[in-house]
MOPAC internal coordinates of N, CA, C and O (Angstrom, degrees):
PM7 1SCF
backbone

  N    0.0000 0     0.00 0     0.00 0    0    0    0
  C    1.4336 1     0.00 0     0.00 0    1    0    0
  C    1.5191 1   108.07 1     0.00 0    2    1    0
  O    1.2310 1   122.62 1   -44.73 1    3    2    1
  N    1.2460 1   112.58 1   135.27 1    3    2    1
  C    1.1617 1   119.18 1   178.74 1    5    3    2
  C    1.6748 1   124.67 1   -99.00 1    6    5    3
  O    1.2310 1   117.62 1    -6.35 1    7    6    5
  N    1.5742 1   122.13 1   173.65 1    7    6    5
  C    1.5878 1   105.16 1   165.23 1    9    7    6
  C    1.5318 1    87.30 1  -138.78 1   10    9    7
  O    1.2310 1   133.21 1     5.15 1   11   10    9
  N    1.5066 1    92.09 1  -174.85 1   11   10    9
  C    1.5141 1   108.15 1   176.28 1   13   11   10
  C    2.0449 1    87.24 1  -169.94 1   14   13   11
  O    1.2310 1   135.26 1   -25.93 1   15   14   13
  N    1.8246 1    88.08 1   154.07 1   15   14   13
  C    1.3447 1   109.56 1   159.49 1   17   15   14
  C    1.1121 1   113.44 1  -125.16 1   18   17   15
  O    1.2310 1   120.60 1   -45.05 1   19   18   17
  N    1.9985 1   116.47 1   134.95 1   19   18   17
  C    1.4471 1   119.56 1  -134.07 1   21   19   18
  C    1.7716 1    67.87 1  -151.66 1   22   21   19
  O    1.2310 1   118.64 1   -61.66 1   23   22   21
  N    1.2378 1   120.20 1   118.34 1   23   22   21
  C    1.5915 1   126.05 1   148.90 1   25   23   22
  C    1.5938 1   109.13 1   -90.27 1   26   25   23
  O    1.2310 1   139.03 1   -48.45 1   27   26   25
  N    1.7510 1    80.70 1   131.55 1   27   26   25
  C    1.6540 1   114.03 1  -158.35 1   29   27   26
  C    1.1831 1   120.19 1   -55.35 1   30   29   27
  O    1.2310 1   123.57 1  -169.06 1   31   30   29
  N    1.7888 1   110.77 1    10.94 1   31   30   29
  C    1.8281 1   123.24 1  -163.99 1   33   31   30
  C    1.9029 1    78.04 1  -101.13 1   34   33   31
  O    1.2310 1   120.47 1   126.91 1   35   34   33
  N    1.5676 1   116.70 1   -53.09 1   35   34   33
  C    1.3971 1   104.49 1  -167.83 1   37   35   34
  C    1.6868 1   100.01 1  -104.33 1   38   37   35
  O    1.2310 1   121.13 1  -116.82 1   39   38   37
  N    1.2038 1   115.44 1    63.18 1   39   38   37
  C    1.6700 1   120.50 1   151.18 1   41   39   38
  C    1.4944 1   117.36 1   -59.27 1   42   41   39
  O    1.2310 1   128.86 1   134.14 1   43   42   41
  N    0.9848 1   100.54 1   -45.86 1   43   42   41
  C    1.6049 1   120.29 1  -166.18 1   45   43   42
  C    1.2731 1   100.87 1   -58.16 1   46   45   43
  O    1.2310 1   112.71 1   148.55 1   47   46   45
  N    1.4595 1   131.36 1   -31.45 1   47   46   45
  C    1.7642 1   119.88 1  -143.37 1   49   47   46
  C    1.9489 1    82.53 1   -91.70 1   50   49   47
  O    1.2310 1   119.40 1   158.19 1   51   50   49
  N    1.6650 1   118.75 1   -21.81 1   51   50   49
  C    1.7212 1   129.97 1   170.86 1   53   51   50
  C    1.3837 1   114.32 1   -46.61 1   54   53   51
  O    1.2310 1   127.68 1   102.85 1   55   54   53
  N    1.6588 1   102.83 1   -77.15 1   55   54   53
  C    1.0539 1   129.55 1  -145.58 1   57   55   54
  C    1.5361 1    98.48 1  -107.56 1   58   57   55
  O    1.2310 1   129.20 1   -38.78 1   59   58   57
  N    1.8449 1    99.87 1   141.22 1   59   58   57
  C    1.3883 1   106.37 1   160.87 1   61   59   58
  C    1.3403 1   121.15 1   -71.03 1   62   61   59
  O    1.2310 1   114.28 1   -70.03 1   63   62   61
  N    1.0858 1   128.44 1   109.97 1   63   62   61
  C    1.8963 1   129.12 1   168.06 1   65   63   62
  C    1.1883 1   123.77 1   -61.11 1   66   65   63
  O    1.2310 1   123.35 1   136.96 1   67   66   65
  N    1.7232 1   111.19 1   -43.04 1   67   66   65
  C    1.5167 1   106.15 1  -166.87 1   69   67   66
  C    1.6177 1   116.09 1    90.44 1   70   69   67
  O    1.2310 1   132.09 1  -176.95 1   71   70   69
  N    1.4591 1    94.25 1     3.05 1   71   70   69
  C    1.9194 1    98.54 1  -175.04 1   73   71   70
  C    1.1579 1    99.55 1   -96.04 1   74   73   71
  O    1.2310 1   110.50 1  -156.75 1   75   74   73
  N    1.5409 1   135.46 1    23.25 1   75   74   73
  C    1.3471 1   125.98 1   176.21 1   77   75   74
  C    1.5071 1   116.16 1    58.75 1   78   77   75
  O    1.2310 1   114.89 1  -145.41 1   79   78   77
  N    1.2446 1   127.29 1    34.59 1   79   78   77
  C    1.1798 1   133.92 1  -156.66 1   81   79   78
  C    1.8116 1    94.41 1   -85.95 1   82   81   79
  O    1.2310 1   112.85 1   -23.04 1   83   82   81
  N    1.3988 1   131.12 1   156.96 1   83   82   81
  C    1.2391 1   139.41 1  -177.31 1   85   83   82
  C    1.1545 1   118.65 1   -57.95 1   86   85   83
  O    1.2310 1   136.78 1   118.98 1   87   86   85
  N    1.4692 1    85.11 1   -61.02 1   87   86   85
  C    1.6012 1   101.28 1  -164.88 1   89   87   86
  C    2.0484 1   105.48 1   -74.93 1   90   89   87
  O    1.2310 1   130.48 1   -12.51 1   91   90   89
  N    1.1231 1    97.39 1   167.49 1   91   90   89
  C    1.8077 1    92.56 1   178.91 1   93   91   90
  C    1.1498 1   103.26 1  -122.92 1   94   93   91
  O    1.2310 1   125.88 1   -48.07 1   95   94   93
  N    1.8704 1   106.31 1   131.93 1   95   94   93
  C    1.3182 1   113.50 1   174.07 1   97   95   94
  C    1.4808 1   139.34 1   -59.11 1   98   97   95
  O    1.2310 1   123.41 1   -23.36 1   99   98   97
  N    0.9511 1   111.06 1   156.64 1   99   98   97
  C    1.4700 1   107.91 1   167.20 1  101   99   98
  C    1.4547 1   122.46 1   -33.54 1  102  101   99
  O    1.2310 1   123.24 1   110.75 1  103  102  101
  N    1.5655 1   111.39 1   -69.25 1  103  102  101
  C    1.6118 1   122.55 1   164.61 1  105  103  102
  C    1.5498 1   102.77 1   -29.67 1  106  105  103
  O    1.2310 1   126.44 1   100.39 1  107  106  105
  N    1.3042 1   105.21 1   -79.61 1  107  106  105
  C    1.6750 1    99.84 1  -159.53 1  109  107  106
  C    2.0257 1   116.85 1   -45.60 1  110  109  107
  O    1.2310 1   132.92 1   145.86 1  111  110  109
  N    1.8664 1    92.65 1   -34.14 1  111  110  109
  C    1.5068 1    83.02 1   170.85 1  113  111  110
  C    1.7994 1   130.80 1   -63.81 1  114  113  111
  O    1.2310 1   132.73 1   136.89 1  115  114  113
  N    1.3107 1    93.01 1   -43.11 1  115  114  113
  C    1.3762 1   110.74 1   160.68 1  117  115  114
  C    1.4539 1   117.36 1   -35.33 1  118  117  115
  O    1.2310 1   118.42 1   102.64 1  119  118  117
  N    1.1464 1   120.62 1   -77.36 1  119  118  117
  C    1.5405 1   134.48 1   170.35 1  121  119  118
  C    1.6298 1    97.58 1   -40.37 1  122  121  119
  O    1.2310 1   108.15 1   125.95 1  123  122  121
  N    1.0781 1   139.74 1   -54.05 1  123  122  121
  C    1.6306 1   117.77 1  -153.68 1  125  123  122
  C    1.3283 1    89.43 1   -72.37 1  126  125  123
  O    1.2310 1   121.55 1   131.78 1  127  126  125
  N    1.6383 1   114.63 1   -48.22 1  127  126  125
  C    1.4274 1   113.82 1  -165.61 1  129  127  126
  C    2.0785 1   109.44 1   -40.75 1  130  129  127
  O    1.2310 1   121.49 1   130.53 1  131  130  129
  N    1.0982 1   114.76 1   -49.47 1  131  130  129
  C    1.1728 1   143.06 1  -176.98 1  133  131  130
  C    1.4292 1   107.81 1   -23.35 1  134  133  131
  O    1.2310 1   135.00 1   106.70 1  135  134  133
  N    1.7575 1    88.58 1   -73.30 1  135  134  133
  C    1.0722 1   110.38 1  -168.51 1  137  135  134
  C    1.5944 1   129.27 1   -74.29 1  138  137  135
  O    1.2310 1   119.10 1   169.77 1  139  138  137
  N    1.9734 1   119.32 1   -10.23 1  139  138  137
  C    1.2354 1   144.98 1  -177.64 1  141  139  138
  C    1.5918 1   121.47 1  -128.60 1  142  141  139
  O    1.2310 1   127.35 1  -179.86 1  143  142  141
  N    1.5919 1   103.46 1     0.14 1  143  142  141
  C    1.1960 1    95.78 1   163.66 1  145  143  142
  C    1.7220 1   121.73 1  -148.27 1  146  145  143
  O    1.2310 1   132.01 1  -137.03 1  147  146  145
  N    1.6104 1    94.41 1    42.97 1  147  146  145
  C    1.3149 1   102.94 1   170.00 1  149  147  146
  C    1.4216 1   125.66 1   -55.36 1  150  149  147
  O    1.2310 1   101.97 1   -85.27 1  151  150  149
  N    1.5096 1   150.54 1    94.73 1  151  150  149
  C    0.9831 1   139.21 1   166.75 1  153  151  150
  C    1.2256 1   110.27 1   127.69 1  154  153  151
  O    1.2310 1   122.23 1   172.46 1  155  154  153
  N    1.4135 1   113.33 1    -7.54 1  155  154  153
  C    1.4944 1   120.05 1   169.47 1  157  155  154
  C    2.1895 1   101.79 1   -73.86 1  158  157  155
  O    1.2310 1   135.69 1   -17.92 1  159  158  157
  N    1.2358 1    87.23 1   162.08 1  159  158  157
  C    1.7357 1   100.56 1   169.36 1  161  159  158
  C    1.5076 1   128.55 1   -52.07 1  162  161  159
  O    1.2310 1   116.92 1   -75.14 1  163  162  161
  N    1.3269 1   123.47 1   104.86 1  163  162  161
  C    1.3104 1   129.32 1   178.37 1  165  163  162
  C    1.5136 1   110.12 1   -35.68 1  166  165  163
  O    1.2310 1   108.42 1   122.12 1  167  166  165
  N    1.0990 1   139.26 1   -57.88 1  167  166  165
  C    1.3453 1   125.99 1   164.76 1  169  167  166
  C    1.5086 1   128.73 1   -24.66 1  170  169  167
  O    1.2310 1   119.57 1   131.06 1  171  170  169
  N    1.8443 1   118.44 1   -48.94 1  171  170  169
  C    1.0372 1   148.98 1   172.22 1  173  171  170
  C    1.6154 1   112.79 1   -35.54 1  174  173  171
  O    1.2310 1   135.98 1   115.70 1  175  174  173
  N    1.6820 1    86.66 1   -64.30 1  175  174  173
  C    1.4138 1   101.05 1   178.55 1  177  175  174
  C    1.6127 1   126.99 1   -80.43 1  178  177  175
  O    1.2310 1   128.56 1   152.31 1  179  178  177
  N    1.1430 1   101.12 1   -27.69 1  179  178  177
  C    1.3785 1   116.99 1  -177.36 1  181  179  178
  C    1.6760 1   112.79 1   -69.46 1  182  181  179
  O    1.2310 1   134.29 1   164.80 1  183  182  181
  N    1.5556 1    89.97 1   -15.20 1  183  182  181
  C    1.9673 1   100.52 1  -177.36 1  185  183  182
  C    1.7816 1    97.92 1   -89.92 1  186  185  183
  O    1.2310 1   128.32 1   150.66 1  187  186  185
  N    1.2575 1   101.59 1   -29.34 1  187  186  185
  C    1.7645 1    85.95 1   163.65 1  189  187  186
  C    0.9284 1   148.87 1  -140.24 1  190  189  187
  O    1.2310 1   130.00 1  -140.56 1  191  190  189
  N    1.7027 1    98.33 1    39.44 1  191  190  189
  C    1.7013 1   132.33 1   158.54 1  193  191  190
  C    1.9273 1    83.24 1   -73.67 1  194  193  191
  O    1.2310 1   125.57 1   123.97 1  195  194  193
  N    1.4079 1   106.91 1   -56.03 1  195  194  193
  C    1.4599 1    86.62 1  -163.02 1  197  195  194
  C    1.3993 1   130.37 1   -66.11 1  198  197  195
  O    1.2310 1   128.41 1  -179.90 1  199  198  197
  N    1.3021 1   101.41 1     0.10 1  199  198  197
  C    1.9232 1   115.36 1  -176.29 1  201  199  198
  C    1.4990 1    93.98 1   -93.08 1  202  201  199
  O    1.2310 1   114.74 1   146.48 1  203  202  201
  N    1.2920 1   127.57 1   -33.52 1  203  202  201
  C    1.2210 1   115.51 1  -167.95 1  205  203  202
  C    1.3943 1   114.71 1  -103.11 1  206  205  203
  O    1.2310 1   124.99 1  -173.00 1  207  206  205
  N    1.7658 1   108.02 1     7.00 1  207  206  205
  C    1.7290 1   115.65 1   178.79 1  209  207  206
  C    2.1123 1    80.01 1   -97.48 1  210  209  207
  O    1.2310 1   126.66 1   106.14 1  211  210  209
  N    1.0689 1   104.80 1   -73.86 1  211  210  209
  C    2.1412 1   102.77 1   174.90 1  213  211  210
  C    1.3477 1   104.67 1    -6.00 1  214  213  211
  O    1.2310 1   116.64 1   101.60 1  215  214  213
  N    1.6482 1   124.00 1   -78.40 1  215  214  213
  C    1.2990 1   148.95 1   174.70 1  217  215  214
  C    1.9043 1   102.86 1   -11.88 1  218  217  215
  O    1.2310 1   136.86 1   107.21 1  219  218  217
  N    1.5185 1    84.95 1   -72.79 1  219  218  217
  C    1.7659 1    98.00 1   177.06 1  221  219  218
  C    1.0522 1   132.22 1   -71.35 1  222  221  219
  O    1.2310 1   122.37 1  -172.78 1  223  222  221
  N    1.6489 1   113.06 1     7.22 1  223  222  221
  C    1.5289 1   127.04 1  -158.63 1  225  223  222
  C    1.4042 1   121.95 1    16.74 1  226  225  223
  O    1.2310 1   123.06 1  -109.99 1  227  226  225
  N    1.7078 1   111.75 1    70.01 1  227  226  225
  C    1.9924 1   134.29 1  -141.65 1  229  227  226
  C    2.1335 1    68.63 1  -130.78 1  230  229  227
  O    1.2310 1   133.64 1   -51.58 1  231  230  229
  N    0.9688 1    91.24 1   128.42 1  231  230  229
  C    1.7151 1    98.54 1   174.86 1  233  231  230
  C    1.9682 1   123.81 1   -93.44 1  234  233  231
  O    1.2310 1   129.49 1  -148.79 1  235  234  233
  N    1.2707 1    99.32 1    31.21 1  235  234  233
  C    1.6506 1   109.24 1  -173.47 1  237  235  234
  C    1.5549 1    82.02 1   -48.94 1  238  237  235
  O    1.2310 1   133.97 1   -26.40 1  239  238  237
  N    1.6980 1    90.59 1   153.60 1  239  238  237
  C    1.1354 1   118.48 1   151.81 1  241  239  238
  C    1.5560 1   119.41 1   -86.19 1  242  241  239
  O    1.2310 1   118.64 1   -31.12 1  243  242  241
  N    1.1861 1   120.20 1   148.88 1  243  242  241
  C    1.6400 1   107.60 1   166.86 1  245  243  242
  C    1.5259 1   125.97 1   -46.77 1  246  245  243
  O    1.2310 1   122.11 1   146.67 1  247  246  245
  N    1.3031 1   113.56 1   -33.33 1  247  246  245
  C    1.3281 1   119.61 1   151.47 1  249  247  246
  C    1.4031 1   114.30 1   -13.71 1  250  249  247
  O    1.2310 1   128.90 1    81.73 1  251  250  249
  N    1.3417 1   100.45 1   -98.27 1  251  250  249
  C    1.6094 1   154.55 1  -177.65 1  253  251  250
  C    2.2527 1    82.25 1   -29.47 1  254  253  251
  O    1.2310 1   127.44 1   104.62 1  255  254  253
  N    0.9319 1   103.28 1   -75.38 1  255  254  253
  C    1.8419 1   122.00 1  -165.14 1  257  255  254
  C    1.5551 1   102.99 1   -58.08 1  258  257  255
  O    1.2310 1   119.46 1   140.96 1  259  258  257
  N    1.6634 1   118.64 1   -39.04 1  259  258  257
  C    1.6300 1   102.72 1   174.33 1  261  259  258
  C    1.9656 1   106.52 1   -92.06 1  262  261  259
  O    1.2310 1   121.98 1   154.77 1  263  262  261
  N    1.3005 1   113.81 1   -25.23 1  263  262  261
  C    1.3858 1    96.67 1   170.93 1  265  263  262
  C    2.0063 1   107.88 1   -69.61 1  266  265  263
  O    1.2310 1   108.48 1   143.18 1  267  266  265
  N    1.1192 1   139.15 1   -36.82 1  267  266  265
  C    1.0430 1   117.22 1   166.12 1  269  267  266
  C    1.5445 1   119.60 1   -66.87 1  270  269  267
  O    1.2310 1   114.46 1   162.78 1  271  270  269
  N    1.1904 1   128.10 1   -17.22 1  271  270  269
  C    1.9198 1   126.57 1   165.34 1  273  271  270
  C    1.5328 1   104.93 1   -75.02 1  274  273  271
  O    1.2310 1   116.44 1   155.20 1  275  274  273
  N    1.1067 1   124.37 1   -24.80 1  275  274  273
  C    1.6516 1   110.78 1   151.68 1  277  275  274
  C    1.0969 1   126.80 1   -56.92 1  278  277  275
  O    1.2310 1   117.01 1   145.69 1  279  278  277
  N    1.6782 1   123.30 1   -34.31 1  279  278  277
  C    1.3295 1   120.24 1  -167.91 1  281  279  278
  C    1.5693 1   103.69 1   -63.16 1  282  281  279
  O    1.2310 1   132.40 1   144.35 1  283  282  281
  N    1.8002 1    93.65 1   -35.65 1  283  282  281
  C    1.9656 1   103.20 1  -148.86 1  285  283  282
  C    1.7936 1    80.28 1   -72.87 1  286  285  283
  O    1.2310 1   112.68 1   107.50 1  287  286  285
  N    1.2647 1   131.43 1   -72.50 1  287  286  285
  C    1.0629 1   138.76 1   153.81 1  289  287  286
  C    1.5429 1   113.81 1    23.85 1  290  289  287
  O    1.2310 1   117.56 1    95.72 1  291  290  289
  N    1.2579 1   122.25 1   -84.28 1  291  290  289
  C    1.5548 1   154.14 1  -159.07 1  293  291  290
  C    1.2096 1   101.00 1   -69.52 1  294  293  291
  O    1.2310 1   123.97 1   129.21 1  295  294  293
  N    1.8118 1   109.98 1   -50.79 1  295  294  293
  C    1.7352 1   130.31 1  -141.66 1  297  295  294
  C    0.9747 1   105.15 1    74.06 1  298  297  295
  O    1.2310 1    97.35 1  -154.32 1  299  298  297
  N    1.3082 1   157.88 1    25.68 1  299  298  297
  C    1.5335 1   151.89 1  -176.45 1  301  299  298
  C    2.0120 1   101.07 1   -86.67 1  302  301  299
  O    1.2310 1   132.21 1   -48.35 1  303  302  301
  N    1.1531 1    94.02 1   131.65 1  303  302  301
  C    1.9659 1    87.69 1   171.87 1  305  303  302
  C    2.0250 1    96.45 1   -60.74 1  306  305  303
  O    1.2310 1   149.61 1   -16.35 1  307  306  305
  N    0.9041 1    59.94 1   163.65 1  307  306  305
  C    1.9681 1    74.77 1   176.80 1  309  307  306
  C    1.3537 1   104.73 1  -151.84 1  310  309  307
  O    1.2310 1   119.65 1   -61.56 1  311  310  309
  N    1.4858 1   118.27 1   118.44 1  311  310  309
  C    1.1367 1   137.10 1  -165.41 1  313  311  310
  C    1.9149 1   115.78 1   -87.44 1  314  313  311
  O    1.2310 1   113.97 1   -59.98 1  315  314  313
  N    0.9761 1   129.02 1   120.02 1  315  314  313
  C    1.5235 1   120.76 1   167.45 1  317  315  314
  C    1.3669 1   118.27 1  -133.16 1  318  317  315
  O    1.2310 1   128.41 1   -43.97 1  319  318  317
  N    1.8648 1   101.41 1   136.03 1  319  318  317
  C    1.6134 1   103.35 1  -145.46 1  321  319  318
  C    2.2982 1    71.77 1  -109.36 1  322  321  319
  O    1.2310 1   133.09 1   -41.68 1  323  322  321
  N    1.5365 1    92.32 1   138.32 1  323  322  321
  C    1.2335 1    91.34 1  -173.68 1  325  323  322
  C    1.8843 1    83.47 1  -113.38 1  326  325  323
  O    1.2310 1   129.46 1   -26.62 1  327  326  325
  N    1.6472 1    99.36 1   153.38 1  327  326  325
  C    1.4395 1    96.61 1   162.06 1  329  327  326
  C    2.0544 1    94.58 1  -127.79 1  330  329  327
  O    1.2310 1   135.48 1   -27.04 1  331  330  329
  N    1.6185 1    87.65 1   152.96 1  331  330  329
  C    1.6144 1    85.66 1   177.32 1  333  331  330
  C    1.1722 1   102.81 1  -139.50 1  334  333  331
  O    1.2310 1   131.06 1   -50.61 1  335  334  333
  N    1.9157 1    96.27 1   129.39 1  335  334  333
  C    1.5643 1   113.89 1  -165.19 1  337  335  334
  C    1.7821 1    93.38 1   -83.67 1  338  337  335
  O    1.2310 1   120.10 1   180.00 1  339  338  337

């Protein structure tokens, strides 16, 4: 399980809203990844969890970006506890 600290001005670049917003969140990238690259190589994925954490300017550590490409990896949910300053 992972965390992150996310100030509550850039929540949005995290979380899907549903406000039709342009840009695409983190979540939603997460989720496609999920769903199309289960079982491929954590490296693989982890190269564009990290283009799409950059994207959101979301500050994972590499840490943080290959333990969630295990989840997509595995299929395991993978949990991230966000706090927002």
């Amino acid at each position: 399980m992972g965390e992150i600290n996310v100030s509550s001005h850039n929540l949005g670049r995290l979380l899907a809203d549903g406000t039709g917003t342009p840009a695409r969140s983190y979540q939603a990238a997460f989720a496609e990844l999920a769903e199309s690259h289960q079982g491929r190589p954590a490296a693989e994925i982890a190269a564009l969890l990290r283009r799409a954490a950059d994207e959101a300017l979301l500050g994972f550590t590499a840490a943080d970006l290959y333990e969630q490409a295990e989840a997509i990896r595995t299929g395991q949910r993978y949990l991230l506890r966000i706090r927002v300053t």
